[in-house]
NUPA-550255 format. One record per residue: y negated, x negated, z of N, C-alpha, C, O in turn; residue number from 1. Coordinates in steps of 0.1 Angstrom, whole numbers. Layout:
ATOM     nyy     nxx     nzz    cayy    caxx    cazz     cyy     cxx     czz     oyy     oxx     ozz    nr
ATOM       Y       X       Z       Y       X       Z       Y       X       Z       Y       X       Z   NUM
...
//
This chain:
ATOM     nyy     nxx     nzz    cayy    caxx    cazz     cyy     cxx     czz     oyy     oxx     ozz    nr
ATOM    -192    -124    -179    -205    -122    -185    -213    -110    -179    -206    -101    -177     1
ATOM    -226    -110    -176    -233    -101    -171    -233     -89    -177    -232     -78    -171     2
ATOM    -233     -93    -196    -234     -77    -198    -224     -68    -197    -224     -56    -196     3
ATOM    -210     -79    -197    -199     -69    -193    -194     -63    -185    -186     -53    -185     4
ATOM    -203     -70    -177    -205     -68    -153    -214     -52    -156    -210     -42    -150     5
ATOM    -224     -51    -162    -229     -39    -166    -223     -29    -168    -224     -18    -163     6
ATOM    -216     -34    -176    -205     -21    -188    -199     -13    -175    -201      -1    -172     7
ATOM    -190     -22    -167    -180     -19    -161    -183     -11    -152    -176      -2    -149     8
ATOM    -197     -14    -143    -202     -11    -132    -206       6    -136    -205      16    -128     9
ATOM    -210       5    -145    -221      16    -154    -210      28    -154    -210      38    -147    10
ATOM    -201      22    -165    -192      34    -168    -181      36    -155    -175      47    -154    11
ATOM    -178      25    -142    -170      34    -137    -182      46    -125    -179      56    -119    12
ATOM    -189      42    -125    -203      51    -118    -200      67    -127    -200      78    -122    13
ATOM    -199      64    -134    -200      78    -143    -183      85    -147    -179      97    -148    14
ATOM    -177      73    -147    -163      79    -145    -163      86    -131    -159      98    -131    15
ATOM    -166      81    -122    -161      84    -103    -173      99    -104    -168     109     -99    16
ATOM    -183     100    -108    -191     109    -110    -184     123    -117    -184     134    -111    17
ATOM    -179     122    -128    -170     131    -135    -154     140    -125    -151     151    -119    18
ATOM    -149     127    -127    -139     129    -117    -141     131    -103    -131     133     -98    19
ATOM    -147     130     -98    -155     140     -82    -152     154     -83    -144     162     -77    20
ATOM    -164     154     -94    -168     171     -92    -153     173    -100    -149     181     -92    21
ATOM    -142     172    -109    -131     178    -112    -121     180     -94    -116     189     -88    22
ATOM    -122     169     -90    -114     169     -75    -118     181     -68    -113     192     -68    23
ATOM    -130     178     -61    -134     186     -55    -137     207     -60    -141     217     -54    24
ATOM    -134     204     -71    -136     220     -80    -119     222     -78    -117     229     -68    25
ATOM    -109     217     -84     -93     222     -83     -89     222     -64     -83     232     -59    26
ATOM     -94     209     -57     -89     208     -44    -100     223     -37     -96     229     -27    27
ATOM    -109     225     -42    -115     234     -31    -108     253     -36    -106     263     -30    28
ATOM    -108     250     -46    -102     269     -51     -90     267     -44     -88     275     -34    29
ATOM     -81     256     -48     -65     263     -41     -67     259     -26     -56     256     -20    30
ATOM     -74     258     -22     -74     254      -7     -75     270       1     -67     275       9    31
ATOM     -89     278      -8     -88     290       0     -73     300       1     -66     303      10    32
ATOM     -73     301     -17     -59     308     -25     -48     300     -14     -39     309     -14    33
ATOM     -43     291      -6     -33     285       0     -38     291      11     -27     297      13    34
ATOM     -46     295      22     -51     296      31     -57     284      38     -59     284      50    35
ATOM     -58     277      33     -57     259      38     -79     259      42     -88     264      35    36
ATOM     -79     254      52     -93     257      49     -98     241      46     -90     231      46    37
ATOM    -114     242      42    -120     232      30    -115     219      37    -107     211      32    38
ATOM    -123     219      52    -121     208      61    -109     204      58    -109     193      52    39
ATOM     -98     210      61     -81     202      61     -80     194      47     -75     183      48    40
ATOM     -83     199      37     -81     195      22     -87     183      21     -81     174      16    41
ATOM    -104     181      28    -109     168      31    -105     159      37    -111     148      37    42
ATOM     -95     162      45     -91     153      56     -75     148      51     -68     138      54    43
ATOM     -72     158      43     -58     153      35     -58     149      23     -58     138      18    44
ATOM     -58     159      17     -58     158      -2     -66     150      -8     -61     142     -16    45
ATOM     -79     150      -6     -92     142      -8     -92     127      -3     -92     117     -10    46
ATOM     -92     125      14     -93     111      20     -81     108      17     -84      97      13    47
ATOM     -69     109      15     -54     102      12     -57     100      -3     -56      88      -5    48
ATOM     -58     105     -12     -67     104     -24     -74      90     -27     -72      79     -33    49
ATOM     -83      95     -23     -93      84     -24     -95      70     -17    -104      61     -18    50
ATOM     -82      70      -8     -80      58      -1     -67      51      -6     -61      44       2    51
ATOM     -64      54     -20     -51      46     -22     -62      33     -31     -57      22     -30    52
ATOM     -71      33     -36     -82      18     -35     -71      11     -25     -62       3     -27    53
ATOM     -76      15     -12     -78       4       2     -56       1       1     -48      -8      -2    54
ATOM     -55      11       4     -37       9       1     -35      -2      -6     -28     -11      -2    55
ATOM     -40      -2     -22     -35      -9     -32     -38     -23     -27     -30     -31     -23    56
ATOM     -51     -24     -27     -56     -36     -20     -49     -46     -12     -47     -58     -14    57
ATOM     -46     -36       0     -39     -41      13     -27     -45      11     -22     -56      14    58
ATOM     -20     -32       4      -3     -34       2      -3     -51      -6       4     -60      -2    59
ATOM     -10     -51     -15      -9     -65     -25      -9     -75     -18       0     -84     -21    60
ATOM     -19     -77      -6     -23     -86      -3     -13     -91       8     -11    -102      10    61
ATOM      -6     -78      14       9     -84      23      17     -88      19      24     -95      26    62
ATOM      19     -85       4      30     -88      -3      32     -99      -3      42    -105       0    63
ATOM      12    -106      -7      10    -117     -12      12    -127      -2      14    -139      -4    64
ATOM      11    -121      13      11    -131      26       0    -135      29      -3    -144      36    65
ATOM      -7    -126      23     -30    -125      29     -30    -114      36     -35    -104      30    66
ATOM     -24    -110      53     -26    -101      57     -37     -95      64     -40     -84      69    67
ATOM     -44    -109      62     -57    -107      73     -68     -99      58     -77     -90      60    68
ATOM     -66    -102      48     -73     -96      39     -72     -77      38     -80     -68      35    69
ATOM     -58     -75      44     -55     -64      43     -66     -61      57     -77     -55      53    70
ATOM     -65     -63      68     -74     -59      78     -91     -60      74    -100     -52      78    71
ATOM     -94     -70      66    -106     -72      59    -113     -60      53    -124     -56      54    72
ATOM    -101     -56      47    -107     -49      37    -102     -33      44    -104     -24      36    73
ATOM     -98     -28      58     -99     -20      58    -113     -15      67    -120      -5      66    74
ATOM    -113     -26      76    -128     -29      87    -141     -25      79    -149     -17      82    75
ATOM    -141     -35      65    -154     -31      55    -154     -21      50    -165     -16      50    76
ATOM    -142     -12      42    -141       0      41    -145      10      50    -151      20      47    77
ATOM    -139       7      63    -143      22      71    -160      18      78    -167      27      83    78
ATOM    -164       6      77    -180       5      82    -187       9      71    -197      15      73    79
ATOM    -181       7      57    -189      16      44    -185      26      47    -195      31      52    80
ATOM    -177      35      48    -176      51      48    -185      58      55    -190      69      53    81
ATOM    -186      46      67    -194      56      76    -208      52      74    -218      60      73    82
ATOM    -209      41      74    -230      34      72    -229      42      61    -232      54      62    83
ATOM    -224      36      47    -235      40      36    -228      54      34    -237      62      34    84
ATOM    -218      60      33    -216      69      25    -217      85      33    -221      96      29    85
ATOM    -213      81      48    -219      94      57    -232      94      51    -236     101      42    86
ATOM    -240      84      59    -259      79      58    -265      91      43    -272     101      43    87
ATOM    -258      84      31    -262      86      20    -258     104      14    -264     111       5    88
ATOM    -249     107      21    -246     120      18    -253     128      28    -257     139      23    89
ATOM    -256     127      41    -270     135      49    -282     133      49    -290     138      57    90
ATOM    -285     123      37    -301     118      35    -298     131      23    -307     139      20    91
ATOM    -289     130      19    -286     141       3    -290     156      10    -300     162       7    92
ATOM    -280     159      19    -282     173      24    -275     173      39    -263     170      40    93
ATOM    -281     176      49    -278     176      63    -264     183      62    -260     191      54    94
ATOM    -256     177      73    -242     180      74    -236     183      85    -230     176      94    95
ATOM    -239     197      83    -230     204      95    -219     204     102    -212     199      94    96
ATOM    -212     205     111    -201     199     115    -193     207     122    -195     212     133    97
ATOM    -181     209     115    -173     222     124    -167     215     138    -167     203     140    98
ATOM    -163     225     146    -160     225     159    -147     216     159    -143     210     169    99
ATOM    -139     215     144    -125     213     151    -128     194     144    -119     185     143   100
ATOM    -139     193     140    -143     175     138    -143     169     149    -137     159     152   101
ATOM    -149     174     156    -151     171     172    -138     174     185    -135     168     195   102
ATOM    -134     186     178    -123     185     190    -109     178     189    -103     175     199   103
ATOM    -104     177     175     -91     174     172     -94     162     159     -86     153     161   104
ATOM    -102     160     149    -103     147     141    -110     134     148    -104     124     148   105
ATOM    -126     134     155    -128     123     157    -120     119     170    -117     107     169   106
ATOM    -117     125     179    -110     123     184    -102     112     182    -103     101     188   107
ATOM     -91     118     168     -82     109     164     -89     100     157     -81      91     154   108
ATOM     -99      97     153    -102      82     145    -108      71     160    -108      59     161   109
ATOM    -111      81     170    -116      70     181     -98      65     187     -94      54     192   110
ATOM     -93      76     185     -78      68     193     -75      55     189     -75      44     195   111
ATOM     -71      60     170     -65      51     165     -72      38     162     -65      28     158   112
ATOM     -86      38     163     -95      30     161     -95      19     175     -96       7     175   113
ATOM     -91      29     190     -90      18     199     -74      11     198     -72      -1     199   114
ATOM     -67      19     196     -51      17     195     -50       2     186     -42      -7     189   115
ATOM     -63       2     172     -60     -14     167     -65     -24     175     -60     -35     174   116
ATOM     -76     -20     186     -82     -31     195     -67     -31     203     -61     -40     198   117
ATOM     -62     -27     210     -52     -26     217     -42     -38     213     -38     -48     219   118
ATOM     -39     -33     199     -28     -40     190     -33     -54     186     -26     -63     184   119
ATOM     -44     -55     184     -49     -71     181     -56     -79     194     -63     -88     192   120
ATOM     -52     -74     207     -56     -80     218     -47     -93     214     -55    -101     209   121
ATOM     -38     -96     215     -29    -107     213     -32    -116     201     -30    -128     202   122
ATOM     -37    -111     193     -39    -115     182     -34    -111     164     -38    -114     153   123
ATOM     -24    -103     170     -15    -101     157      -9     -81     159      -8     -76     170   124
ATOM      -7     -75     150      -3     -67     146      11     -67     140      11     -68     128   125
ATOM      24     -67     147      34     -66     146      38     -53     132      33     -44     126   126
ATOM      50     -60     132      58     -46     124      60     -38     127      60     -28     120   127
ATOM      67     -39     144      64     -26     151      57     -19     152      59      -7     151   128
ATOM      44     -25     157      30     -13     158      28     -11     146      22      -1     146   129
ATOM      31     -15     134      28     -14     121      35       0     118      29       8     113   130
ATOM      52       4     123      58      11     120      50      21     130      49      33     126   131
ATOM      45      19     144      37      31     154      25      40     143      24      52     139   132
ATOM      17      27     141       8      35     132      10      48     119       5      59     117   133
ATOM      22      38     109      28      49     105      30      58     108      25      67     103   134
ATOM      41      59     119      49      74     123      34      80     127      29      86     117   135
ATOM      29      79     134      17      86     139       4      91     129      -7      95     131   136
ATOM      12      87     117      -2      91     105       9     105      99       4     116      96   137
ATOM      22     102      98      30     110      90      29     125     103      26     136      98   138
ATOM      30     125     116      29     130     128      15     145     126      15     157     124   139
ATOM       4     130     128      -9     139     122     -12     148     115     -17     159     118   140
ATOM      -8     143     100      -9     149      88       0     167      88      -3     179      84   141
ATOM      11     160      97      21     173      94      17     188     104      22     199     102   142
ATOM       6     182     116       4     185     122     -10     194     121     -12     205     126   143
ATOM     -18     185     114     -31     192     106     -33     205      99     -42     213      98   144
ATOM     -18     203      93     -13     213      80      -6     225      84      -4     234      76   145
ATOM      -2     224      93       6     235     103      -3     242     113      -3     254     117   146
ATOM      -8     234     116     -20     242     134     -32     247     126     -42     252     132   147
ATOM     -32     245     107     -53     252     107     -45     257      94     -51     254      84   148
ATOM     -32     266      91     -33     274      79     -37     282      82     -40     283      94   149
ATOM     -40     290      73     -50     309      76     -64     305      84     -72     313      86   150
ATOM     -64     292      87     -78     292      94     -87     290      88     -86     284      78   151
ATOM    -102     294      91    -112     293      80    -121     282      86    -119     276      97   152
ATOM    -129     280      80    -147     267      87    -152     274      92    -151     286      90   153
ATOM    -161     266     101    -170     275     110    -183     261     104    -193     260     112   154
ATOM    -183     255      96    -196     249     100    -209     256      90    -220     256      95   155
ATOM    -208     262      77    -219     266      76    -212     280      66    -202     278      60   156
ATOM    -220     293      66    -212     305      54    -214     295      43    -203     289      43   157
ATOM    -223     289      34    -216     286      21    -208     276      17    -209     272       6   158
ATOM    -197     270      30    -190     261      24    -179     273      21    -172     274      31   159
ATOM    -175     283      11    -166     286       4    -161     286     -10    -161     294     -20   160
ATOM    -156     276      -9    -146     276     -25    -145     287     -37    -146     299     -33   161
ATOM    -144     286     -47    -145     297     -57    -130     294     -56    -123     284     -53   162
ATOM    -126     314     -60    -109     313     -58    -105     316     -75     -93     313     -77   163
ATOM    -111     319     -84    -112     320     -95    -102     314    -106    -102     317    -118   164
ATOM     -97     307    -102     -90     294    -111     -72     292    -109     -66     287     -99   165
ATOM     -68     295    -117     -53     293    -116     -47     281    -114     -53     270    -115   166
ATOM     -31     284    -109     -30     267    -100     -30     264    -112     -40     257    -115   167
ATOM     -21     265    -123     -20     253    -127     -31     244    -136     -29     234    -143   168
ATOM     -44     250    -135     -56     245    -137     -62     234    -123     -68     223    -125   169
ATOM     -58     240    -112     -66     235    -102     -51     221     -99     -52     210     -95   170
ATOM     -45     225    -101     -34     209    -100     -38     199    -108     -39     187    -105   171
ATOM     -40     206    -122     -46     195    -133     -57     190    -128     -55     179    -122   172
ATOM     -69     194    -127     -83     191    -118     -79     180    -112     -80     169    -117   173
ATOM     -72     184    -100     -71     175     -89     -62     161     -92     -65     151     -85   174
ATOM     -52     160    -101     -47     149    -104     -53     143    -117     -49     132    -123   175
ATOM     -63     149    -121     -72     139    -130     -86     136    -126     -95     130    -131   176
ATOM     -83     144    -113    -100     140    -108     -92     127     -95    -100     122     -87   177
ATOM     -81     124     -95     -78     116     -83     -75     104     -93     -78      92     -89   178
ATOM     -70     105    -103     -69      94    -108     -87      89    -117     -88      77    -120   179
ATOM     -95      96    -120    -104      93    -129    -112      86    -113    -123      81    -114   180
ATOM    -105      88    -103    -114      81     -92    -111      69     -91    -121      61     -90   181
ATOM     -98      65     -90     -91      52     -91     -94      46    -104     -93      33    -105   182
ATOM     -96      54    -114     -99      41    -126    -115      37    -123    -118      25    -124   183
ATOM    -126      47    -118    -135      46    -116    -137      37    -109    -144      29    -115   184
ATOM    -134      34     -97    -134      26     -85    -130      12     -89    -136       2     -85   185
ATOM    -119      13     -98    -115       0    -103    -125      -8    -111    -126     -20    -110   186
ATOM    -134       4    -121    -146      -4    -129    -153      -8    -122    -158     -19    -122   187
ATOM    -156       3    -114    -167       0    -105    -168     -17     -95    -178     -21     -91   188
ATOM    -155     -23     -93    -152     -35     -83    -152     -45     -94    -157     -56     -95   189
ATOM    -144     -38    -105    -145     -53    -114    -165     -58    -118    -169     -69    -118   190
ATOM    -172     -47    -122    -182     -48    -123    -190     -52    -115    -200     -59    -119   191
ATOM    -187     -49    -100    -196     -52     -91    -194     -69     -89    -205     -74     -90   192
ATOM    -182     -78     -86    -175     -90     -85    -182     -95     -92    -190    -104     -89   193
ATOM    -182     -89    -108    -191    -103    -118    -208    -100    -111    -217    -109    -114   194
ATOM    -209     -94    -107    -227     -94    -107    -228    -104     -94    -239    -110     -92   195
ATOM    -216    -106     -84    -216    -112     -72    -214    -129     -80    -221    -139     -80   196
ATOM    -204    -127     -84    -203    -138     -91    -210    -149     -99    -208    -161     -99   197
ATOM    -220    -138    -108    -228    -145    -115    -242    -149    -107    -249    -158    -110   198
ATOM    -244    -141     -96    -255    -147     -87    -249    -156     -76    -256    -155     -66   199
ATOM    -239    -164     -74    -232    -172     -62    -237    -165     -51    -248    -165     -47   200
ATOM    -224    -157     -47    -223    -149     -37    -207    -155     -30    -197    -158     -38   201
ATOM    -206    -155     -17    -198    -160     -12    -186    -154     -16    -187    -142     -20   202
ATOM    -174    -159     -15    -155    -149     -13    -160    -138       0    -160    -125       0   203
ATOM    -166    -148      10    -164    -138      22    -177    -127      21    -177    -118      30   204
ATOM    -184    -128      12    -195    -118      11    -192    -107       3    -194     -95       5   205
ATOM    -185    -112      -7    -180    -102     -18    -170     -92      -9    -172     -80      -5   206
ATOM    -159     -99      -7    -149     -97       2    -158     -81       9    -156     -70       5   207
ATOM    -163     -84      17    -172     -77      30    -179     -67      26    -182     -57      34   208
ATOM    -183     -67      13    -194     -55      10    -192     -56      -2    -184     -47      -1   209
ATOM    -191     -61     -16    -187     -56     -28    -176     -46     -31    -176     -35     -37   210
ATOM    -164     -57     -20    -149     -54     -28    -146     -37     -17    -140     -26     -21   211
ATOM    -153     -41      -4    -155     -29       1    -158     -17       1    -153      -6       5   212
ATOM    -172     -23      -7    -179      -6      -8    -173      -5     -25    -175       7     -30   213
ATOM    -168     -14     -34    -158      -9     -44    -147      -2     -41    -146       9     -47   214
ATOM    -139      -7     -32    -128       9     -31    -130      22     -21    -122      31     -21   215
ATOM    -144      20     -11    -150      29     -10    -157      38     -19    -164      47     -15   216
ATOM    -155      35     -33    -173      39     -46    -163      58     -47    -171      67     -49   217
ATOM    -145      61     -46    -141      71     -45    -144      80     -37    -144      92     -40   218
ATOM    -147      75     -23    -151      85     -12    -166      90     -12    -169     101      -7   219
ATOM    -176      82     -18    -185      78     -23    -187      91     -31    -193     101     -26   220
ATOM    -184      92     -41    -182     100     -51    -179     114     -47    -187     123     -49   221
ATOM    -166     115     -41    -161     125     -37    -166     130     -23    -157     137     -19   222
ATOM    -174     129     -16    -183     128      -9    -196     137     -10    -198     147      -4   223
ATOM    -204     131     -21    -212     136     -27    -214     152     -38    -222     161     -39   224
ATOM    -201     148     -44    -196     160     -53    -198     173     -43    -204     183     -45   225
ATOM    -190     169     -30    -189     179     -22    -201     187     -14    -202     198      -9   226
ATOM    -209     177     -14    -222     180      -5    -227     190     -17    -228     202     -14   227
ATOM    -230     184     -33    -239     191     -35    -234     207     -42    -242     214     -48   228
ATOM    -219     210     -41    -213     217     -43    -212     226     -27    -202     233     -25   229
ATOM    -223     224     -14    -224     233      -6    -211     232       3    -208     241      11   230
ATOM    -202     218       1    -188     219       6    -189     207      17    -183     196      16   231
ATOM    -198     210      27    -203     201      35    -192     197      43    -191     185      46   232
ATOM    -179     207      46    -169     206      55    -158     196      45    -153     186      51   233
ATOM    -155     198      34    -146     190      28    -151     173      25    -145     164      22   234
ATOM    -171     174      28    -178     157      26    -170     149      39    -164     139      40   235
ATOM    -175     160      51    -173     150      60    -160     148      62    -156     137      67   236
ATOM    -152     158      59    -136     158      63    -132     146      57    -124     140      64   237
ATOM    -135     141      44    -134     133      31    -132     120      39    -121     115      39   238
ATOM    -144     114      47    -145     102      52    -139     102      67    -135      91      70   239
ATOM    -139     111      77    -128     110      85    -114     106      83    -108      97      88   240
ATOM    -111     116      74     -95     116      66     -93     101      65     -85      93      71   241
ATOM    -107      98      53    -103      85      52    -100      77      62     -89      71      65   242
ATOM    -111      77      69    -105      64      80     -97      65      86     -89      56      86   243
ATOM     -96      73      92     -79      75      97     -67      71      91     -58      65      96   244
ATOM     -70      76      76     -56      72      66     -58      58      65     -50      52      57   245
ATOM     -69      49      70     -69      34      60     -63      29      78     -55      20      80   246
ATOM     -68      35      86     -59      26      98     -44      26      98     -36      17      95   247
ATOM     -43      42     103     -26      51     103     -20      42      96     -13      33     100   248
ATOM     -23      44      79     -15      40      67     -14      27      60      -5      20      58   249
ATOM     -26      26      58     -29      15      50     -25       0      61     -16      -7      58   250
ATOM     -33      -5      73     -32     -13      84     -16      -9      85      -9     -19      83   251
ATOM      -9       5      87       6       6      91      18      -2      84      26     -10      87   252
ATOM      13       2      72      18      -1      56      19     -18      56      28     -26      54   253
ATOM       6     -19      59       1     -39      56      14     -45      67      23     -53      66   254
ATOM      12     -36      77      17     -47      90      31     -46      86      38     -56      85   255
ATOM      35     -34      84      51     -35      83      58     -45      74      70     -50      75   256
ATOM      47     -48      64      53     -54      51      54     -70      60      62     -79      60   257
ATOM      41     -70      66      41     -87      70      29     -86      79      18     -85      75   258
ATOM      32     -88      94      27     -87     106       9     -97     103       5    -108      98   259
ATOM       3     -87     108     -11     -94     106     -16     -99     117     -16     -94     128   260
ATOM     -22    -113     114     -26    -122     126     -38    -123     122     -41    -122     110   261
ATOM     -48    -126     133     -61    -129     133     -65    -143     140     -65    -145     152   262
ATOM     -67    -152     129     -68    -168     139     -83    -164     148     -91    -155     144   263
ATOM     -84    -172     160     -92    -171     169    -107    -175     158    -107    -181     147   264
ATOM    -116    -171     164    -130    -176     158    -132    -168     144    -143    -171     138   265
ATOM    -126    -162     140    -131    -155     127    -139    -148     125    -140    -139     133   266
ATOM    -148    -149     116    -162    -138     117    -157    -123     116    -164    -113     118   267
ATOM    -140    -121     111    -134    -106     108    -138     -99     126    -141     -88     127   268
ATOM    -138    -110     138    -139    -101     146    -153     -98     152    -154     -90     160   269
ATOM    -160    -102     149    -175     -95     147    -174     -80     139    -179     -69     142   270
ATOM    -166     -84     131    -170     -73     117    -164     -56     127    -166     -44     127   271
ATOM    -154     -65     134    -143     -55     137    -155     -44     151    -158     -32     151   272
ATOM    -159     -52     157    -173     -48     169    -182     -39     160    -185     -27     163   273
ATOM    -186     -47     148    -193     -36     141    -187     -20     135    -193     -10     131   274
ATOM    -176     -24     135    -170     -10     129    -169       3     140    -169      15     138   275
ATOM    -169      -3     149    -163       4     165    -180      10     167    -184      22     168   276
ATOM    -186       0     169    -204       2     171    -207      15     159    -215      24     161   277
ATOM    -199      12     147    -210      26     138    -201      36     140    -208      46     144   278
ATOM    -185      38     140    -177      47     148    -181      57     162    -180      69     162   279
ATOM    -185      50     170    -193      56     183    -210      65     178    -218      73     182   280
ATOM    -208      56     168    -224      63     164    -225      77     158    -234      86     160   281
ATOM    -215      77     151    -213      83     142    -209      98     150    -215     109     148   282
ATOM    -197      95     160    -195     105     167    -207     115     175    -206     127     177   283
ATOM    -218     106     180    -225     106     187    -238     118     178    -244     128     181   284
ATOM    -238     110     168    -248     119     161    -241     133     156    -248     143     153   285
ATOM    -225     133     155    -222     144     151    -227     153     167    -237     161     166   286
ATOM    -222     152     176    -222     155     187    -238     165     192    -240     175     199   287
ATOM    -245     157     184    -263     161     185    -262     175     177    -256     175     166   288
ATOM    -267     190     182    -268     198     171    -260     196     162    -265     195     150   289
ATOM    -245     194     165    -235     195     154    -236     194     142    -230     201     134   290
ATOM    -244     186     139    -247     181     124    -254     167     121    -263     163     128   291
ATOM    -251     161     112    -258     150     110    -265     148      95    -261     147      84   292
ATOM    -285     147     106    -294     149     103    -301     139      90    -300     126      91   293
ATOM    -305     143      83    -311     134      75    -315     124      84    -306     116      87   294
ATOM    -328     120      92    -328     112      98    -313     102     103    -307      93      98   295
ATOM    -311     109     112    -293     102     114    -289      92     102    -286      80     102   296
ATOM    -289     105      88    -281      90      75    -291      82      76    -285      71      75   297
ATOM    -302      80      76    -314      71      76    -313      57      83    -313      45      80   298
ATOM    -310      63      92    -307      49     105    -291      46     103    -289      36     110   299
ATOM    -284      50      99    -264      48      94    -268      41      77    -259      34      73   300
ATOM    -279      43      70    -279      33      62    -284      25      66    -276      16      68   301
ATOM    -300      21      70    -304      10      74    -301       2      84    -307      -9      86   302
ATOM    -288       5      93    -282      -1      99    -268      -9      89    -266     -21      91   303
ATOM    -261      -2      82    -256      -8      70    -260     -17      64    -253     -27      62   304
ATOM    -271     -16      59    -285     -27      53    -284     -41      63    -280     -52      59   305
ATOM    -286     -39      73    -292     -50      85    -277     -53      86    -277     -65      88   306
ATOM    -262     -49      85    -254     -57      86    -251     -64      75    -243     -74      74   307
ATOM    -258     -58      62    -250     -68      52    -256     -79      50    -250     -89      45   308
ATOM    -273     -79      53    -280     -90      54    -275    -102      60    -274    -113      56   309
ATOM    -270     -93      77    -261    -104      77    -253    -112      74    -256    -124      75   310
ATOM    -242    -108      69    -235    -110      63    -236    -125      52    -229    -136      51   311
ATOM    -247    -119      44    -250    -128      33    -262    -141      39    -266    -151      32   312
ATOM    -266    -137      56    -274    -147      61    -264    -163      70    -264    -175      71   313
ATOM    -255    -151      76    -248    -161      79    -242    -170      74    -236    -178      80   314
//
């Protein structure tokens, strides 16, 4: 029923809204108090966070023996992270960009981002590369966390955390702002599906941009919390992290469970061109005056826009 598709959409908007700013308030105090700087926290705590949506998703759908859904749905997730939710959070407030996004994270999302072109040359993603991706996500993480303690951000003075707050306040925070994201996210897809539903909207449309930018609606959230909380380094780190963790882990996770094949002719591999195309872009504009410009989100949504049109033209 539509007005139910309301309810659900409505309230998890405002659940993922609540639960943000709790995430981002407990993950940013104990980040300083740990020595951990904001960036790292975005790139771990927050994007591993906010990407168990795309996990749950994926993991199900290997279970279920739909593994190409698992790659579906991580391709539309990481082209929403970066079209709408980069776009939408530097139309918010321009986003500065520390030195170590560029030297040591995009980096890694262009590796592992070619590493899946690599692995689906053949067609399929084995268990093996399924287990490569893994070890190489567990590798990173441990790696992240070790080479930037004591280290601080260089991208703007007021991305600093308030240190104010005792852990065991800022643990609470963060595990009810990680879960009020996941319930959020959940209303948020169930609500969004009936509105897709009730206007005949395709499986493969919903699939591509509903169910997408539904378990994206956490990064989304947590994203934004950060920006307007002056925590420009933990926004962007947020959606890096993520994509990284939806390849590394989630793609790792899927394949291991049950090797993913891509039948020849699928529109997934268009989608897959497009992800790579906003990826490059994305780098590109960080690259400009180390920051990405309101204009920049401007053209990363409206290019979002012009692919979903597609989407629903084709």
């Amino acid at each position: 029923m539509l007005w139910l598709s309301a309810v659900e959409l409505i309230g998890g908007f405002l659940l993922l809204a609540v639960a943000a700013n709790w995430l981002i308030a407990g993950a940013s105090s104990m980040a300083l108090q740990l020595g951990i700087s904001a960036s790292v926290v975005g790139l771990t705590v927050i994007a591993y966070g906010t990407s168990l949506p795309e996990m749950t998703v994926s993991a199900v759908s290997a279970v279920s023996g739909n593994p190409q859904i698992a790659l579906g749905n991580v391709i539309g997730s990481n082209i929403a992270n970066i079209a709408l939710i980069i776009g939408l959070t530097a139309l918010f407030r321009p986003m500065p960009v520390d030195k170590s996004f560029l030297r040591r994270d995009f980096p890694v999302l262009a590796l592992v981002t070619g590493g899946v072109i690599v692995f689906l040359a053949d067609g399929t993603i084995s268990r093996f590369e399924g287990m490569v991706l893994f070890l190489a996500g567990l590798a990173y993480t441990v790696f992240l966390v070790i080479s930037t303690r004591g280290k601080r951000d260089e991208a703007a003075p007021e991305d600093e955390p308030a240190t104010g707050m005792s852990r065991p306040r800022q643990v609470l925070l963060i595990v009810l702002g990680l879960a009020g994201l996941l319930a959020g996210g959940r209303l948020g897809v169930m609500g969004a599906i009936g509105f897709a539903e009730v206007f005949g909207l395709s499986e493969r449309v919903i699939g591509l941009t509903i169910v997408a930018i539904g378990t994206s609606l956490p990064e989304l959230a947590a994203s934004l919390a950060a920006s307007f909380r002056n925590q420009s380094a933990m926004a962007l780190g947020n959606i890096l992290g993520s994509n990284i963790f939806n390849i590394i882990f989630v793609l790792g996770v899927s394949a291991m469970i049950h090797a993913i094949t891509v039948p020849g002719g699928l529109p997934l591999q268009v989608d897959l061109n497009v992800m790579v195309a906003f990826t490059l872009a994305f780098g590109l504009f960080m690259l400009t005056r180390r920051r990405v410009s309101r204009l920049e989100g401007a053209l990363l949504v409206a290019g979002y826009a012009g692919y979903t049109a597609y989407l629903v033209v084709i």
